[in-house]
C-alpha positions as CSV (number, residue, x, y, z in Angstrom):
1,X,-105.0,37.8,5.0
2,X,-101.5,36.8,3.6
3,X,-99.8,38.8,6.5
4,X,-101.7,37.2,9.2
5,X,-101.2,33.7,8.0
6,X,-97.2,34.6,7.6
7,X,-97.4,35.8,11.3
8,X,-99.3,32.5,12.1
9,X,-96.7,30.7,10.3
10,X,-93.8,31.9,11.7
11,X,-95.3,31.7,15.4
12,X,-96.0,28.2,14.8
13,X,-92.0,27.6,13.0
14,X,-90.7,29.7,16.3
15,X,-92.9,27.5,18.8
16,X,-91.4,24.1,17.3
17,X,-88.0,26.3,17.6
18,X,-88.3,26.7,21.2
19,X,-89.7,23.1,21.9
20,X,-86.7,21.1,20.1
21,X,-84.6,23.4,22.1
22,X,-85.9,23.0,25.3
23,X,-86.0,19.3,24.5
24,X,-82.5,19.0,24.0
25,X,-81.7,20.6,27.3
26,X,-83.6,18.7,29.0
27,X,-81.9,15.9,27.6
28,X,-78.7,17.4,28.0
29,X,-78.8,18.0,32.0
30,X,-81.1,14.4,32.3
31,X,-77.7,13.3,31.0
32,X,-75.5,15.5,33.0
33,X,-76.5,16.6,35.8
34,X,-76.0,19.4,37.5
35,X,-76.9,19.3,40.3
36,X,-74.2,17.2,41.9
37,X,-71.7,19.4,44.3
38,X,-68.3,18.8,44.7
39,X,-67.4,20.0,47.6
40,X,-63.3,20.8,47.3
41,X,-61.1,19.0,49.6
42,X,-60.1,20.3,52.9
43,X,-56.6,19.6,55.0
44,X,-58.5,16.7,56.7
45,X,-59.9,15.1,54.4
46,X,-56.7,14.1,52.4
47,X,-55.3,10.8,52.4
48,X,-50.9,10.1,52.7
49,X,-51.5,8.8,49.1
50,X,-53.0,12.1,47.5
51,X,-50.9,14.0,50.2
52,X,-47.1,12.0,48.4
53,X,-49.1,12.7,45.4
54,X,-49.8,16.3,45.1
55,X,-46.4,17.3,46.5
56,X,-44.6,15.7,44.2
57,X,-47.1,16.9,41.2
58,X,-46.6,20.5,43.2
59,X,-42.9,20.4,43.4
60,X,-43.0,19.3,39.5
61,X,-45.1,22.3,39.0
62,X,-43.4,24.7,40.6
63,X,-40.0,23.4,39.1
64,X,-41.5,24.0,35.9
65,X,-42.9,27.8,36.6
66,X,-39.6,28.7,37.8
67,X,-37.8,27.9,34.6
68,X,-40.5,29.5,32.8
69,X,-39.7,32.7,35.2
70,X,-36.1,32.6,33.6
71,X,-36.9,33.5,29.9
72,X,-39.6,36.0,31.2
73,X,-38.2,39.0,34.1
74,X,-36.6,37.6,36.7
75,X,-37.9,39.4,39.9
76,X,-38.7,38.2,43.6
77,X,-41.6,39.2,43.8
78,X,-42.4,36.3,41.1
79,X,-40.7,33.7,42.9
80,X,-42.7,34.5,45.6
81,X,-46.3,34.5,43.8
82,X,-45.1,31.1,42.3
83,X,-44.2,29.3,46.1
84,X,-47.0,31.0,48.1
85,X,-50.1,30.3,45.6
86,X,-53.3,29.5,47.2
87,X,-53.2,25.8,46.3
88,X,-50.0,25.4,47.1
89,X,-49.5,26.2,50.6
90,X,-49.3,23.0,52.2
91,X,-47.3,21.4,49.9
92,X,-44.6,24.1,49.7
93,X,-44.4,23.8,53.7
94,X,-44.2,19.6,53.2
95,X,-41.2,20.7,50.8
96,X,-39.5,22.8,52.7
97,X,-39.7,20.3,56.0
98,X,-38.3,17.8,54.1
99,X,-35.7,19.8,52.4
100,X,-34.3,20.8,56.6
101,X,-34.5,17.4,57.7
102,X,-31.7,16.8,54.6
103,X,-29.5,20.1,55.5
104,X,-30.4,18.9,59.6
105,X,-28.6,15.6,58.5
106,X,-26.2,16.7,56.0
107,X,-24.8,19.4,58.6
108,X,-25.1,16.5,61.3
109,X,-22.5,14.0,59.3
110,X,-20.0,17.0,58.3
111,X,-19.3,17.8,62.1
Protein backbone atom coordinates (compact mmCIF):
# COMPACT_ATOMS: atom_id res chain seq x y z
CA UNK A 1 0.00 0.00 0.00
CA UNK A 2 2.90 2.37 0.79
CA UNK A 3 4.18 1.94 -2.88
CA UNK A 4 0.99 2.79 -4.49
CA UNK A 5 0.35 5.81 -2.44
CA UNK A 6 4.20 7.02 -3.30
CA UNK A 7 3.17 6.44 -6.97
CA UNK A 8 -0.08 8.40 -6.38
CA UNK A 9 1.94 10.98 -4.79
CA UNK A 10 4.37 11.66 -7.07
CA UNK A 11 1.75 11.55 -10.16
CA UNK A 12 -0.20 14.14 -8.36
CA UNK A 13 3.48 16.35 -7.47
CA UNK A 14 4.31 15.76 -11.43
CA UNK A 15 0.71 16.83 -12.54
CA UNK A 16 0.99 20.24 -10.47
CA UNK A 17 4.70 20.20 -12.22
CA UNK A 18 3.31 20.16 -15.66
CA UNK A 19 0.41 22.65 -14.91
CA UNK A 20 2.61 25.60 -13.27
CA UNK A 21 4.65 25.02 -16.36
CA UNK A 22 2.35 25.15 -18.87
CA UNK A 23 0.87 28.14 -16.97
CA UNK A 24 3.85 30.11 -17.29
CA UNK A 25 4.06 29.62 -21.00
CA UNK A 26 1.02 30.55 -21.55
CA UNK A 27 1.75 33.52 -19.85
CA UNK A 28 4.87 33.95 -21.41
CA UNK A 29 3.71 34.01 -25.25
CA UNK A 30 0.10 35.93 -23.90
CA UNK A 31 2.93 38.38 -23.18
CA UNK A 32 5.04 37.93 -26.19
CA UNK A 33 3.61 36.88 -28.90
CA UNK A 34 4.69 35.04 -31.42
CA UNK A 35 2.91 34.98 -33.78
CA UNK A 36 3.69 38.47 -35.25
CA UNK A 37 5.82 38.18 -38.71
CA UNK A 38 8.27 40.43 -39.76
CA UNK A 39 8.57 40.28 -42.99
CA UNK A 40 12.37 41.66 -43.92
CA UNK A 41 12.68 44.67 -46.03
CA UNK A 42 12.88 44.49 -49.65
CA UNK A 43 14.72 47.23 -52.26
CA UNK A 44 11.33 48.92 -52.45
CA UNK A 45 10.25 49.26 -49.51
CA UNK A 46 13.18 51.42 -48.11
CA UNK A 47 12.97 54.94 -47.54
CA UNK A 48 16.17 57.75 -48.59
CA UNK A 49 16.34 58.11 -44.75
CA UNK A 50 17.14 54.27 -43.90
CA UNK A 51 18.69 54.11 -47.45
CA UNK A 52 21.69 57.50 -46.05
CA UNK A 53 21.30 55.47 -42.98
CA UNK A 54 22.45 51.97 -43.70
CA UNK A 55 25.17 53.08 -46.07
CA UNK A 56 26.76 55.00 -43.82
CA UNK A 57 26.29 52.29 -40.86
CA UNK A 58 27.58 49.76 -43.88
CA UNK A 59 30.58 51.75 -44.97
CA UNK A 60 31.35 52.05 -41.03
CA UNK A 61 31.04 48.41 -40.94
CA UNK A 62 32.95 47.41 -43.50
CA UNK A 63 35.68 50.07 -42.54
CA UNK A 64 35.92 48.29 -39.41
CA UNK A 65 36.09 44.50 -40.78
CA UNK A 66 38.84 45.53 -43.04
CA UNK A 67 41.07 46.72 -40.19
CA UNK A 68 40.21 43.73 -38.42
CA UNK A 69 41.38 41.69 -41.73
CA UNK A 70 44.89 43.39 -41.06
CA UNK A 71 45.88 41.74 -37.77
CA UNK A 72 44.33 38.36 -39.02
CA UNK A 73 45.74 36.95 -42.90
CA UNK A 74 45.58 39.39 -45.29
CA UNK A 75 44.13 37.58 -48.53
CA UNK A 76 41.62 38.78 -51.41
CA UNK A 77 39.63 36.53 -51.19
CA UNK A 78 38.63 38.15 -47.65
CA UNK A 79 38.31 41.46 -48.96
CA UNK A 80 36.02 40.17 -51.20
CA UNK A 81 33.74 38.11 -48.70
CA UNK A 82 33.73 41.43 -46.61
CA UNK A 83 32.39 43.87 -49.75
CA UNK A 84 30.05 41.31 -51.51
CA UNK A 85 28.09 39.99 -48.25
CA UNK A 86 24.53 39.26 -48.74
CA UNK A 87 23.37 42.34 -46.79
CA UNK A 88 25.52 44.47 -48.15
CA UNK A 89 25.08 44.52 -51.83
CA UNK A 90 23.25 47.61 -52.38
CA UNK A 91 25.04 49.67 -50.22
CA UNK A 92 28.50 48.66 -51.45
CA UNK A 93 27.16 49.66 -55.15
CA UNK A 94 25.71 53.17 -53.44
CA UNK A 95 29.52 53.45 -52.24
CA UNK A 96 31.15 52.80 -55.02
CA UNK A 97 28.79 55.26 -57.32
CA UNK A 98 29.48 57.86 -55.14
CA UNK A 99 33.09 57.21 -54.80
CA UNK A 100 33.21 57.63 -59.31
CA UNK A 101 31.21 60.63 -59.23
CA UNK A 102 34.39 62.13 -56.86
CA UNK A 103 37.28 60.51 -59.17
CA UNK A 104 34.60 61.76 -62.40
CA UNK A 105 34.97 65.28 -60.86
CA UNK A 106 38.34 65.21 -59.37
CA UNK A 107 39.81 63.95 -62.95
CA UNK A 108 37.37 66.71 -64.56
CA UNK A 109 39.09 69.82 -62.50
CA UNK A 110 42.81 68.38 -63.07
CA UNK A 111 42.48 68.59 -67.00
Amino acid sequence: MSSNSSNIEIEMIENMIEKKIETKLNNFFSIYNTNKIVKPKTNGDITIYELYTETLQTSLDIIDDITKLTTEDYNYSNIYDILLREDRKLYVGIILIIISFILYFIDGVDT
